[in-house]
Backbone as XML, in Angstrom:
<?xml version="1.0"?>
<chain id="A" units="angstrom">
  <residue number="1" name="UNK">
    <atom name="N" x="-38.524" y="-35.176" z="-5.546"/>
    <atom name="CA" x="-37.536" y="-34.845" z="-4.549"/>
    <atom name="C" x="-37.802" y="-33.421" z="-4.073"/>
  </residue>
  <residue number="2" name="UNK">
    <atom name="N" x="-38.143" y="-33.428" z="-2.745"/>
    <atom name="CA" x="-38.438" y="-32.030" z="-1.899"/>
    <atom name="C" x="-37.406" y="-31.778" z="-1.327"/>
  </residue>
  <residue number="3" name="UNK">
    <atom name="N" x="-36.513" y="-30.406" z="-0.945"/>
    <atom name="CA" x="-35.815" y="-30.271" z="-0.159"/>
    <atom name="C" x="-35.758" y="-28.379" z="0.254"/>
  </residue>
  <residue number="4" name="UNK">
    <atom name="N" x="-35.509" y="-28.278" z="1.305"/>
    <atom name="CA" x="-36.118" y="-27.596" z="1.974"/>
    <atom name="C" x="-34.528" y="-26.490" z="1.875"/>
  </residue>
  <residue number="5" name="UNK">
    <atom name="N" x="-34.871" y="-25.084" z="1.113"/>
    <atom name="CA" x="-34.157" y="-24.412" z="0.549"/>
    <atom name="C" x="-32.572" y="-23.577" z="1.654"/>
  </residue>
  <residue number="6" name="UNK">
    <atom name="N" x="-34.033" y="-23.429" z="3.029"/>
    <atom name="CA" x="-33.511" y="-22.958" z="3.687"/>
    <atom name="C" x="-32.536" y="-23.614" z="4.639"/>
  </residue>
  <residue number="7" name="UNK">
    <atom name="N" x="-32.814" y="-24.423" z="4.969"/>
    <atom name="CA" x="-32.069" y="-25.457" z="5.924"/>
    <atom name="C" x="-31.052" y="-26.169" z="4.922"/>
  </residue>
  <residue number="8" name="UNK">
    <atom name="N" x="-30.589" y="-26.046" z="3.739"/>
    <atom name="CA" x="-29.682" y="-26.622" z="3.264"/>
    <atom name="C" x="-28.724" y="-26.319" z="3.083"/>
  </residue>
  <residue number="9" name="UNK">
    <atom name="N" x="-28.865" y="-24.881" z="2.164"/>
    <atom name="CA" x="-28.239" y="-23.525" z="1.860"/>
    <atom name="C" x="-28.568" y="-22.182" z="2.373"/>
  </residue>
  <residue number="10" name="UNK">
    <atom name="N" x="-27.398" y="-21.417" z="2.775"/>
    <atom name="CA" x="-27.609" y="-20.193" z="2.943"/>
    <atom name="C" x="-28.007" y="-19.501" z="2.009"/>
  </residue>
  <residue number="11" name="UNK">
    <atom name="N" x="-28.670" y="-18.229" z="2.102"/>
    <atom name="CA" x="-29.354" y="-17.300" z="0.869"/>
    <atom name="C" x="-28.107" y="-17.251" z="-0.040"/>
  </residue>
  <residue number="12" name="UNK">
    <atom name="N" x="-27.129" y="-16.971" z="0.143"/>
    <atom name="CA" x="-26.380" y="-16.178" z="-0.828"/>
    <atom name="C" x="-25.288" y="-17.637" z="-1.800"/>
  </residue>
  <residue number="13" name="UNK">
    <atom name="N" x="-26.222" y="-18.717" z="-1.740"/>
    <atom name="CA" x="-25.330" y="-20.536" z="-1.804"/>
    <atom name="C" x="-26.375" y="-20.964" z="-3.051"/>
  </residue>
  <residue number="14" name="UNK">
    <atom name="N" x="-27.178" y="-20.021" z="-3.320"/>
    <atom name="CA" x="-28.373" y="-20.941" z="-4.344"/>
    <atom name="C" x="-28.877" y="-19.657" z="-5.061"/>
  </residue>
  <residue number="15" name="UNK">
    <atom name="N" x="-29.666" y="-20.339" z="-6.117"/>
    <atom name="CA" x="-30.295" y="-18.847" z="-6.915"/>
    <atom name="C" x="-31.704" y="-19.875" z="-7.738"/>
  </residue>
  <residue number="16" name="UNK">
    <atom name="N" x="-32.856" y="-18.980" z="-7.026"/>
    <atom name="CA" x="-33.733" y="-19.954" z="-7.347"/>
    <atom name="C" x="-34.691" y="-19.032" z="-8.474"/>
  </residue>
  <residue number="17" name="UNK">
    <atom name="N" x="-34.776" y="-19.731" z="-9.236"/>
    <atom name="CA" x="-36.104" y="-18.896" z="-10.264"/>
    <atom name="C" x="-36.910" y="-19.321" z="-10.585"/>
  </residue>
  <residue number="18" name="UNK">
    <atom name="N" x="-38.178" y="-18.759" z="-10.507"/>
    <atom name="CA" x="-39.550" y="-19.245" z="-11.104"/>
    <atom name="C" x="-40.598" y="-18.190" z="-12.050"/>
  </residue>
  <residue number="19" name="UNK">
    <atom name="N" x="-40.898" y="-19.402" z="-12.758"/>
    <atom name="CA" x="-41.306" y="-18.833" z="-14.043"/>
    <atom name="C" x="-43.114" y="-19.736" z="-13.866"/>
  </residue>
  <residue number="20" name="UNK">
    <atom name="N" x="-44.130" y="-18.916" z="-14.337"/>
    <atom name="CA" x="-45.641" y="-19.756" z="-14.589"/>
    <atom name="C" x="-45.749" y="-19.573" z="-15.928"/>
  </residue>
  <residue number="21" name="UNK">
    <atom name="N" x="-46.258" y="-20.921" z="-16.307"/>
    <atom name="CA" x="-46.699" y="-20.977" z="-17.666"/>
    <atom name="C" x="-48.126" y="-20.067" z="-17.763"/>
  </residue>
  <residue number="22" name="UNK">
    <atom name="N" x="-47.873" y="-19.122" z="-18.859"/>
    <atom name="CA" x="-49.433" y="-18.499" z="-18.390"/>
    <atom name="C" x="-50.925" y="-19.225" z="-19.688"/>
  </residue>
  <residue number="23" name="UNK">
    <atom name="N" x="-50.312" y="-20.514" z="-20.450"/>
    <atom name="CA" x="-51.202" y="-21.171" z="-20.974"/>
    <atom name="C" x="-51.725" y="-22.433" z="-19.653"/>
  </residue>
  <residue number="24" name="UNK">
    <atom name="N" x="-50.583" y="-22.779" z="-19.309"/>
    <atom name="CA" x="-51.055" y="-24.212" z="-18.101"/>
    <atom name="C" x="-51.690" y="-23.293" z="-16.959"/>
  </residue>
  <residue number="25" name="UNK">
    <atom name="N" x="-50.649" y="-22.503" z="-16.433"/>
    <atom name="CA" x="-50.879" y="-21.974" z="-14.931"/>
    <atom name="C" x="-49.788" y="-22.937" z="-14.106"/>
  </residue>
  <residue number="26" name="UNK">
    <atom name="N" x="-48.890" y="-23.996" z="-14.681"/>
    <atom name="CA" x="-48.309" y="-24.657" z="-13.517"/>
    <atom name="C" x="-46.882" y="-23.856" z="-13.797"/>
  </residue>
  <residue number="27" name="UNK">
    <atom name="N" x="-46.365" y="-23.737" z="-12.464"/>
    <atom name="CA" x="-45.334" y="-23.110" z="-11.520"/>
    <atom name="C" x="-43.588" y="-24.234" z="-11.904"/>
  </residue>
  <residue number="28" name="UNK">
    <atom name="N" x="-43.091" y="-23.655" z="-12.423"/>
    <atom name="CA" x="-41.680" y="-23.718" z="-12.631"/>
    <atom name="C" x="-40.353" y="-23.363" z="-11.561"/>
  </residue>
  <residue number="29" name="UNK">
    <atom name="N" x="-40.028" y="-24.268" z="-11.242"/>
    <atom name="CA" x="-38.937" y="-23.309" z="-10.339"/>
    <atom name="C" x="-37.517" y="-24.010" z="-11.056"/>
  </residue>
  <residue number="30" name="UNK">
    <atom name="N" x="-36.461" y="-23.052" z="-10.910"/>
    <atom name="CA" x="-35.368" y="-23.688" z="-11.139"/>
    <atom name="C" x="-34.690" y="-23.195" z="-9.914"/>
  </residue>
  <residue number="31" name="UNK">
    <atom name="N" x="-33.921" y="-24.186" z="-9.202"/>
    <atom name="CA" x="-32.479" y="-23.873" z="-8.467"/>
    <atom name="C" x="-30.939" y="-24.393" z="-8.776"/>
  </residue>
  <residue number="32" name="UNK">
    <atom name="N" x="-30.330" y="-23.415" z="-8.419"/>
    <atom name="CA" x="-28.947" y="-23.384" z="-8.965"/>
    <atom name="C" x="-28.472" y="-23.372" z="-7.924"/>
  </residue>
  <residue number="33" name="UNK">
    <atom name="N" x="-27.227" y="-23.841" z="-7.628"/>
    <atom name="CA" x="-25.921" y="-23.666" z="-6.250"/>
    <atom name="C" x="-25.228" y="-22.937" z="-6.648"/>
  </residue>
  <residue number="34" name="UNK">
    <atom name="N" x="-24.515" y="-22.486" z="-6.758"/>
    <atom name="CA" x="-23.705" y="-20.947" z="-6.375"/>
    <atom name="C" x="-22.873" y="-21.353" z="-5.820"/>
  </residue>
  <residue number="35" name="UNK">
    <atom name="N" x="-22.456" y="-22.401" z="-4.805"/>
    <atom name="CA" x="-21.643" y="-22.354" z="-3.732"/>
    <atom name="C" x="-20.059" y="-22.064" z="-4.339"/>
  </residue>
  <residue number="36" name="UNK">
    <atom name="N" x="-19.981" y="-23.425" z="-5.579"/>
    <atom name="CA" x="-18.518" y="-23.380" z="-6.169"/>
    <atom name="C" x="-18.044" y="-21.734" z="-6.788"/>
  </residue>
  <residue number="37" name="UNK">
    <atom name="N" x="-19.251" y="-21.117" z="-6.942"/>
    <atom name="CA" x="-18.480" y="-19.416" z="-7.998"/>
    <atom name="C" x="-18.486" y="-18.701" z="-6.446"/>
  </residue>
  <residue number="38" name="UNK">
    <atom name="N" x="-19.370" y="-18.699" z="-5.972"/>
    <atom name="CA" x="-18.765" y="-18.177" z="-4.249"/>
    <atom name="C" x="-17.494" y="-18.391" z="-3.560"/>
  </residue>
  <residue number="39" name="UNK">
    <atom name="N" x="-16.957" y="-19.678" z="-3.688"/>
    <atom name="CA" x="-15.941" y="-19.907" z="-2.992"/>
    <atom name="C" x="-14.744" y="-19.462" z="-3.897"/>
  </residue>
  <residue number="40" name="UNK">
    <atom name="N" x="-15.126" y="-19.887" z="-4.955"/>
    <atom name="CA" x="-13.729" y="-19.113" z="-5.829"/>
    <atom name="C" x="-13.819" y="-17.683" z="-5.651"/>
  </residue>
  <residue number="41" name="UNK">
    <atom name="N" x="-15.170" y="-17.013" z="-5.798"/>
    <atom name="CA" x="-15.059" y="-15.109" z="-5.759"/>
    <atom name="C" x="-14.162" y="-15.239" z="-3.808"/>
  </residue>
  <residue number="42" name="UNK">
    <atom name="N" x="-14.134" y="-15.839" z="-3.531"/>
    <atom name="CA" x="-13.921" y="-15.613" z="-1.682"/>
    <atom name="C" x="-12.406" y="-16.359" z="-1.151"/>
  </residue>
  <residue number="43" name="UNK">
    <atom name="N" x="-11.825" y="-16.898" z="-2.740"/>
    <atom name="CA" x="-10.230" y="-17.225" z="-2.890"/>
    <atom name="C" x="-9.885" y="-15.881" z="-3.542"/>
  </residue>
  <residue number="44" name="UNK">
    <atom name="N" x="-10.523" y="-15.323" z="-4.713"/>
    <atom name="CA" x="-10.016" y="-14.627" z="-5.168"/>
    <atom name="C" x="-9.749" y="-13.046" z="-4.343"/>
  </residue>
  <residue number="45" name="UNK">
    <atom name="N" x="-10.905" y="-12.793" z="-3.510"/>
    <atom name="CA" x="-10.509" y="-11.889" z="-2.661"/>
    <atom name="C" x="-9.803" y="-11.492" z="-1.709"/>
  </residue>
  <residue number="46" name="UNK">
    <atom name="N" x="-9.413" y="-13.303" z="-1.189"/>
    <atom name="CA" x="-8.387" y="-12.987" z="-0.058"/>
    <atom name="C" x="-6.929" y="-12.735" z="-0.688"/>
  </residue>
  <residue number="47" name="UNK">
    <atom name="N" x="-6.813" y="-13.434" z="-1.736"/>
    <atom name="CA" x="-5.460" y="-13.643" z="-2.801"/>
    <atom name="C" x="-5.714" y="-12.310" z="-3.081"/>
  </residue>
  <residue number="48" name="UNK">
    <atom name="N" x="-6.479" y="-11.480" z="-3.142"/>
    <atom name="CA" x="-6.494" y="-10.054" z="-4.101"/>
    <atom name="C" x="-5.968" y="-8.953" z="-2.766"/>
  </residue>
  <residue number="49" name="UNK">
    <atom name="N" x="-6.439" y="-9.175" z="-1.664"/>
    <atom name="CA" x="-5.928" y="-8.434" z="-0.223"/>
    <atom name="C" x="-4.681" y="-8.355" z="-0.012"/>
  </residue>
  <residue number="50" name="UNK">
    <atom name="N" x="-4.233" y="-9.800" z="0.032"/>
    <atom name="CA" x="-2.926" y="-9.980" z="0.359"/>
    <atom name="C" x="-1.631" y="-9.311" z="-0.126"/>
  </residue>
  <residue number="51" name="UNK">
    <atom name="N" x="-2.097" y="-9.665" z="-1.688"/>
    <atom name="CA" x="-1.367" y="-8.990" z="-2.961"/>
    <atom name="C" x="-1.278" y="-7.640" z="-2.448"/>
  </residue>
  <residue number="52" name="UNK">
    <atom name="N" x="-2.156" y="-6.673" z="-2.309"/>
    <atom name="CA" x="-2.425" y="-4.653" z="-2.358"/>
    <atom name="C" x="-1.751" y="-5.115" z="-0.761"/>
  </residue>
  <residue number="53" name="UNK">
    <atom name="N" x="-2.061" y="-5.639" z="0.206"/>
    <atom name="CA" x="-1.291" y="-5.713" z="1.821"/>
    <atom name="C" x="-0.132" y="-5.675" z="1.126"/>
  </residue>
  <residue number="54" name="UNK">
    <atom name="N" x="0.763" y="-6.474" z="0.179"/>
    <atom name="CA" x="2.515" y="-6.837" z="0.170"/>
    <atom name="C" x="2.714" y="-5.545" z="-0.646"/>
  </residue>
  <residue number="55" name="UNK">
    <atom name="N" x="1.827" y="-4.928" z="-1.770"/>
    <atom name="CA" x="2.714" y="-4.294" z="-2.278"/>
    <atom name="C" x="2.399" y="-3.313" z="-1.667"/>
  </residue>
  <residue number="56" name="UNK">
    <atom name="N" x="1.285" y="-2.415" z="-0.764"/>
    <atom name="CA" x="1.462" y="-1.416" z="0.331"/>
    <atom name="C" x="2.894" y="-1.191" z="1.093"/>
  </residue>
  <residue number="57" name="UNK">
    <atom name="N" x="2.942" y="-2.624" z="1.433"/>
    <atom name="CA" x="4.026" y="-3.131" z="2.487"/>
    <atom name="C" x="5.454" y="-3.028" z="2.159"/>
  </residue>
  <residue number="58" name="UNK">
    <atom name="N" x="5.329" y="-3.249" z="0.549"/>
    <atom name="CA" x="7.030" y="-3.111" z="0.263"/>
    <atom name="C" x="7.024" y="-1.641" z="-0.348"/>
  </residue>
  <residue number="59" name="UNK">
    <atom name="N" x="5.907" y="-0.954" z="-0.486"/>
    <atom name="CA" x="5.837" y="0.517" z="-1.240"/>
    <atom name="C" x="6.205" y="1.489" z="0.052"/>
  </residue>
  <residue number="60" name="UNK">
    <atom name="N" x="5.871" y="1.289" z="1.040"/>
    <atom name="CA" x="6.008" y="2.282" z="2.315"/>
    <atom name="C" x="8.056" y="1.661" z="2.765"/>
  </residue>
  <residue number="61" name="UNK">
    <atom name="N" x="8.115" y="0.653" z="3.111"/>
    <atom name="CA" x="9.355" y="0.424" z="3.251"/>
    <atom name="C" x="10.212" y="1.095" z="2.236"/>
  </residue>
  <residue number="62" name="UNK">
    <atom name="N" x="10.580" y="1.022" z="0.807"/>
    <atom name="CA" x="10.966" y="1.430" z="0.005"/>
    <atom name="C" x="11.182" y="2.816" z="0.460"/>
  </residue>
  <residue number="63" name="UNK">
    <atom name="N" x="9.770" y="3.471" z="0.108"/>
    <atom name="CA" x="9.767" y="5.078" z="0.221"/>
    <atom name="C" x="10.597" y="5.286" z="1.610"/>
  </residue>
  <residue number="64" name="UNK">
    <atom name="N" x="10.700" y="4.785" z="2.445"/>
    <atom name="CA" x="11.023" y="5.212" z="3.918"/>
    <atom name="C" x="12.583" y="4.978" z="3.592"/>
  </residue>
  <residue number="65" name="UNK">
    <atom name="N" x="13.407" y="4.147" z="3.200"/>
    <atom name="CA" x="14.495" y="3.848" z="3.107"/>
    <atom name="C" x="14.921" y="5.041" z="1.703"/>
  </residue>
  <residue number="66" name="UNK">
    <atom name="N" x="14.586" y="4.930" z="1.206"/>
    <atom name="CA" x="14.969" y="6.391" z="0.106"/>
    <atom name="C" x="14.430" y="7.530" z="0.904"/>
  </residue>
  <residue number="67" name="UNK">
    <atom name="N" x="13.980" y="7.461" z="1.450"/>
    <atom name="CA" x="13.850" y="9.351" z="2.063"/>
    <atom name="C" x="14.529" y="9.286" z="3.495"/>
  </residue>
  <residue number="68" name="UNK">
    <atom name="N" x="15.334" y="8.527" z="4.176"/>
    <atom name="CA" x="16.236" y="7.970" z="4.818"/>
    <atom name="C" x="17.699" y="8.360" z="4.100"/>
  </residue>
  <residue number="69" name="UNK">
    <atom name="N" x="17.365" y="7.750" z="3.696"/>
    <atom name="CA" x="19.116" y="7.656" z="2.095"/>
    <atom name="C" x="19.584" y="9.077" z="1.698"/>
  </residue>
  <residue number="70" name="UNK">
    <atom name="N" x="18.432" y="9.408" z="0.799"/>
    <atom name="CA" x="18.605" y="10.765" z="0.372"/>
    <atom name="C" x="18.467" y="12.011" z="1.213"/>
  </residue>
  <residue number="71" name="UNK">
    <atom name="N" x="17.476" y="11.805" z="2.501"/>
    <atom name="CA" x="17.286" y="13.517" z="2.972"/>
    <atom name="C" x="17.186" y="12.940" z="4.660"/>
  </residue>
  <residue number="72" name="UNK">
    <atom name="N" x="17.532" y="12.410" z="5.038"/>
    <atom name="CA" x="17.610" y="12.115" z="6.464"/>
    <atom name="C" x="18.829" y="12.252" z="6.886"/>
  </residue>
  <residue number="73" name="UNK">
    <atom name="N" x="19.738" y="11.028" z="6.312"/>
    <atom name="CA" x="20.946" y="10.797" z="6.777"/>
    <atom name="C" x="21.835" y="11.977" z="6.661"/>
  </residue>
  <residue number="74" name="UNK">
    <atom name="N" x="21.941" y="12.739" z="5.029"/>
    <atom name="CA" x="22.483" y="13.614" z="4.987"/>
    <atom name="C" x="21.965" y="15.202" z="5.331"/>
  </residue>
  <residue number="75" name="UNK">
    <atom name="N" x="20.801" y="15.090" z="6.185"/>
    <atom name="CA" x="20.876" y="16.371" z="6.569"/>
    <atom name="C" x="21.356" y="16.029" z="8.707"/>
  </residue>
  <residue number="76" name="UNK">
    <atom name="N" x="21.558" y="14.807" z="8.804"/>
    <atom name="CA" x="21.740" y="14.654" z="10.177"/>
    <atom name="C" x="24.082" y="14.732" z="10.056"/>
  </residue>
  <residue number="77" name="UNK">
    <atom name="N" x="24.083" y="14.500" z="8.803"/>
    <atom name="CA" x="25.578" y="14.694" z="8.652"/>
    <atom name="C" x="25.999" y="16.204" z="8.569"/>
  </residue>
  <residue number="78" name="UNK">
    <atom name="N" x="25.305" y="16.728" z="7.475"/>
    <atom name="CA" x="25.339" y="18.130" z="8.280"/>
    <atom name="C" x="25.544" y="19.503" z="9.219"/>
  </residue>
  <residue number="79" name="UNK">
    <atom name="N" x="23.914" y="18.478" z="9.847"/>
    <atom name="CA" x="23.993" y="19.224" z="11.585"/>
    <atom name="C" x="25.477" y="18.794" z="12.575"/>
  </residue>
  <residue number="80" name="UNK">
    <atom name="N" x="25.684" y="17.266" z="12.136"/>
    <atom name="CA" x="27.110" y="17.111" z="13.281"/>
    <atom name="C" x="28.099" y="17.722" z="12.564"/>
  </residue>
  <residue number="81" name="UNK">
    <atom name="N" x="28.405" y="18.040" z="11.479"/>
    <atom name="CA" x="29.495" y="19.352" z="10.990"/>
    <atom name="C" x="29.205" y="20.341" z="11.575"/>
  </residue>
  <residue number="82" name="UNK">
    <atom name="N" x="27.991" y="20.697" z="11.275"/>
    <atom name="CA" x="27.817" y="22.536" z="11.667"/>
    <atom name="C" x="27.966" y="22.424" z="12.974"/>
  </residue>
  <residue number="83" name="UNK">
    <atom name="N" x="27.613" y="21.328" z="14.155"/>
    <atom name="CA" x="28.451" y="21.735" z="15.613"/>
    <atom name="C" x="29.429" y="21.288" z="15.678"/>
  </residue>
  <residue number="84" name="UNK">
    <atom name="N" x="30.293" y="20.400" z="14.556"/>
    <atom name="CA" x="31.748" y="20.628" z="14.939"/>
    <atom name="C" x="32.354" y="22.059" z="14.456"/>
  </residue>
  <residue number="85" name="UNK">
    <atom name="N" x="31.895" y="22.627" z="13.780"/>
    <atom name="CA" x="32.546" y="24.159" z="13.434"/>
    <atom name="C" x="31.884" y="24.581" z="14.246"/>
  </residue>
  <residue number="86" name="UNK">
    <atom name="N" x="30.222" y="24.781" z="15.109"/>
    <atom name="CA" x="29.729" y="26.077" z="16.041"/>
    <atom name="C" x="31.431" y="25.677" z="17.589"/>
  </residue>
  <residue number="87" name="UNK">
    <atom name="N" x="32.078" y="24.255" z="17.928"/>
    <atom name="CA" x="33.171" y="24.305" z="18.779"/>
    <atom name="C" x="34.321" y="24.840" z="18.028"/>
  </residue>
  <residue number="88" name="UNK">
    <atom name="N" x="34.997" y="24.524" z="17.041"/>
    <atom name="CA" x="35.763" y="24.578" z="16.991"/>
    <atom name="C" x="35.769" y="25.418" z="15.341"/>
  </residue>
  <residue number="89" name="UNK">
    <atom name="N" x="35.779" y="27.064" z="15.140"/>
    <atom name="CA" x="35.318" y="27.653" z="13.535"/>
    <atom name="C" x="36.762" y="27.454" z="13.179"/>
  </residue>
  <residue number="90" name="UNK">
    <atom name="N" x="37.652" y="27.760" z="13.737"/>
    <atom name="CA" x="39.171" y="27.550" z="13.530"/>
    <atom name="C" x="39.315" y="26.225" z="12.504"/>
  </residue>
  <residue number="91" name="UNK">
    <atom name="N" x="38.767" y="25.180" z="12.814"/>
    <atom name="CA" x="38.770" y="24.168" z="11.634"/>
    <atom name="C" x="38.181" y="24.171" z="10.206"/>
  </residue>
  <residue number="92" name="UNK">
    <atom name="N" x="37.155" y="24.770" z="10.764"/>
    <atom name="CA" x="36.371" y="25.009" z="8.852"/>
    <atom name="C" x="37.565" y="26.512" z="8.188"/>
  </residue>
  <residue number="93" name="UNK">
    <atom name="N" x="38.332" y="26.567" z="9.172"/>
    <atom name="CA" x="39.234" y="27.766" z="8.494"/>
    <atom name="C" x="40.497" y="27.277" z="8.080"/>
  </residue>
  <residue number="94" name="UNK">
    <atom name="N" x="40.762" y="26.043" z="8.342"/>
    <atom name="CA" x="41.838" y="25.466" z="7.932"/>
    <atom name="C" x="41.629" y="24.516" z="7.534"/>
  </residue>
  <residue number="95" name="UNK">
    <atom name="N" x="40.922" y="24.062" z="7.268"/>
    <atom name="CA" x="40.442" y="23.072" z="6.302"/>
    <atom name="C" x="39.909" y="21.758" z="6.772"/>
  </residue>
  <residue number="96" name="UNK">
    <atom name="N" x="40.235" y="21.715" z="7.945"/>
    <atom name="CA" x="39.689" y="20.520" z="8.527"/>
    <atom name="C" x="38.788" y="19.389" z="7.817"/>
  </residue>
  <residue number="97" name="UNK">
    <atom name="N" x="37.596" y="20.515" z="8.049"/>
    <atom name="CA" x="36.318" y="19.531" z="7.292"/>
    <atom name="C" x="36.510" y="19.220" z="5.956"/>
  </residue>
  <residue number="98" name="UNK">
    <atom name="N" x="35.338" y="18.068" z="5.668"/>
    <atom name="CA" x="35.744" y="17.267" z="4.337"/>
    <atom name="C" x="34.914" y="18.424" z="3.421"/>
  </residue>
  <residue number="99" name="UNK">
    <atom name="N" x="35.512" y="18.065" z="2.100"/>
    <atom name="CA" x="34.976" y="18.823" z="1.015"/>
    <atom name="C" x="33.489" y="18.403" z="1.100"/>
  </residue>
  <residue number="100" name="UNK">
    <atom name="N" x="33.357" y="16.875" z="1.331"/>
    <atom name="CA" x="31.849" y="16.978" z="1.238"/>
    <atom name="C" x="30.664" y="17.768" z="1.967"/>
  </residue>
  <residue number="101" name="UNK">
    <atom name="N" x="31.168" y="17.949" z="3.141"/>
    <atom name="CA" x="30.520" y="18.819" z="4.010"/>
    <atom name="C" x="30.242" y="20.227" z="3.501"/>
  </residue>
  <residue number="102" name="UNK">
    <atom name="N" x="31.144" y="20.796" z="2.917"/>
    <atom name="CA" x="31.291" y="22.397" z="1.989"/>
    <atom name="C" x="30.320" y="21.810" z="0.841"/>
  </residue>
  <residue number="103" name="UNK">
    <atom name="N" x="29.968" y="21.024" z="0.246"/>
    <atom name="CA" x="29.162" y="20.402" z="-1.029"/>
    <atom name="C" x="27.850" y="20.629" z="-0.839"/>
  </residue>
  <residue number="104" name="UNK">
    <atom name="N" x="27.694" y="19.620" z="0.623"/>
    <atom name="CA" x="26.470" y="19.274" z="1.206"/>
    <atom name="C" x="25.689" y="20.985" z="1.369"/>
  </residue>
  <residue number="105" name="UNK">
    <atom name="N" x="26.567" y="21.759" z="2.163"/>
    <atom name="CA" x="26.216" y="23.004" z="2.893"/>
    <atom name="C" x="25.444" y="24.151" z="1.247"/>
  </residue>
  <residue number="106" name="UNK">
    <atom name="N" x="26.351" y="23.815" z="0.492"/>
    <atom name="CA" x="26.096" y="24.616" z="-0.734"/>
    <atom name="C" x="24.899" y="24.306" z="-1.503"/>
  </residue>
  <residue number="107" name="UNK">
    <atom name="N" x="25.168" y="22.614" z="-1.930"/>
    <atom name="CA" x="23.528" y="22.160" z="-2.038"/>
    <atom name="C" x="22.563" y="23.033" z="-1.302"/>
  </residue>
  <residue number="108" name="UNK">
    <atom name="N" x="22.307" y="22.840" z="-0.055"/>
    <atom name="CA" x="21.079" y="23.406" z="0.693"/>
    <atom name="C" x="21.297" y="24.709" z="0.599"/>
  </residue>
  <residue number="109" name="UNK">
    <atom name="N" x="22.091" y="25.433" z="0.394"/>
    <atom name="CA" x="21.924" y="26.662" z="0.320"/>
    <atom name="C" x="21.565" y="27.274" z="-1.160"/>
  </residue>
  <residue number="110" name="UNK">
    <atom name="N" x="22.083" y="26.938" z="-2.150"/>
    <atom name="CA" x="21.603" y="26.827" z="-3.610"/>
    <atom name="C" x="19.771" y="26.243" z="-3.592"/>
  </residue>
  <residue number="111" name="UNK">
    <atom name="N" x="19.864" y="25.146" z="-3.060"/>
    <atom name="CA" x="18.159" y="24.705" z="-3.003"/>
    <atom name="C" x="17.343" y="25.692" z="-2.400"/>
  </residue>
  <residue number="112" name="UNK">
    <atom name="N" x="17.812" y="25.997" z="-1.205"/>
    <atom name="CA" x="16.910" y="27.334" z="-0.619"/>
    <atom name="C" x="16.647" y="28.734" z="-1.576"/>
  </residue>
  <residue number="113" name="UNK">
    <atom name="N" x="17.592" y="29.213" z="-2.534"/>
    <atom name="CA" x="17.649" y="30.286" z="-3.230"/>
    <atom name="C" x="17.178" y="29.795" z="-4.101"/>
  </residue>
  <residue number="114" name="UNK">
    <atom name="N" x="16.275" y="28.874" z="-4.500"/>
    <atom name="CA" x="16.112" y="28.026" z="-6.239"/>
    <atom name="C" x="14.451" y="28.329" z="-5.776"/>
  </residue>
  <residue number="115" name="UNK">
    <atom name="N" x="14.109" y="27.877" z="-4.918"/>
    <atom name="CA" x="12.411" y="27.828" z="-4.071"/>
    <atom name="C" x="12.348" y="29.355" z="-3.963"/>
  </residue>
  <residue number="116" name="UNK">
    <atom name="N" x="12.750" y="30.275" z="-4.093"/>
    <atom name="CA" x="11.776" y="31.563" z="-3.935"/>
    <atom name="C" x="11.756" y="32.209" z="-4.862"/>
  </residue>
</chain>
């Protein structure tokens, strides 16, 4: 049985080896298919992509929603205090604003004096 290596299989689908007897002189070849450990290495890589794509995917969402949570929202609560006192200072003098706002303000100002 002859069959013609190239036209059957692609290079990277077979693994051919040859060995000469060096008492005869006659020529040995062995071929192997490959195809089935190829196709599994070429499941396992797309399954291996996908996986590092989802957990990229839920690692950036995450981080974005906690640095949202923690330092976005409450420094945009903040700024709309500090221009309701830059209209009206008469309120942060009577108490108007919420304690949390006096909390918030002290935090960042304590954090700023902690960094130098």
């Amino acid at each position: 049985m002859k069959t013609d290596l190239k036209a059957d299989y692609r290079s990277d689908d077979y693994l051919a080896i040859t060995r000469t007897s060096k008492v005869t002189g006659f020529e040995f070849v062995c071929i192997y298919s490959t195809q089935s450990s190829t196709l599994t290495e070429s499941i396992i890589s797309i399954c291996r992509t996908f996986f590092i794509t989802t957990v990229l995917g839920l690692s950036a969402f995450y981080f974005m929603r906690d640095a949202n949570r923690l330092v976005l929202y409450p420094i945009e609560r903040i700024c709309e205090k500090l221009k309701f006192i830059a209209k009206n200072p008469q309120a942060a003098v009577n108490g108007e604003i919420d304690s949390e706002a006096v909390q918030l303000l002290e935090m960042v100002h304590n954090d700023g004096n902690n960094k130098s």
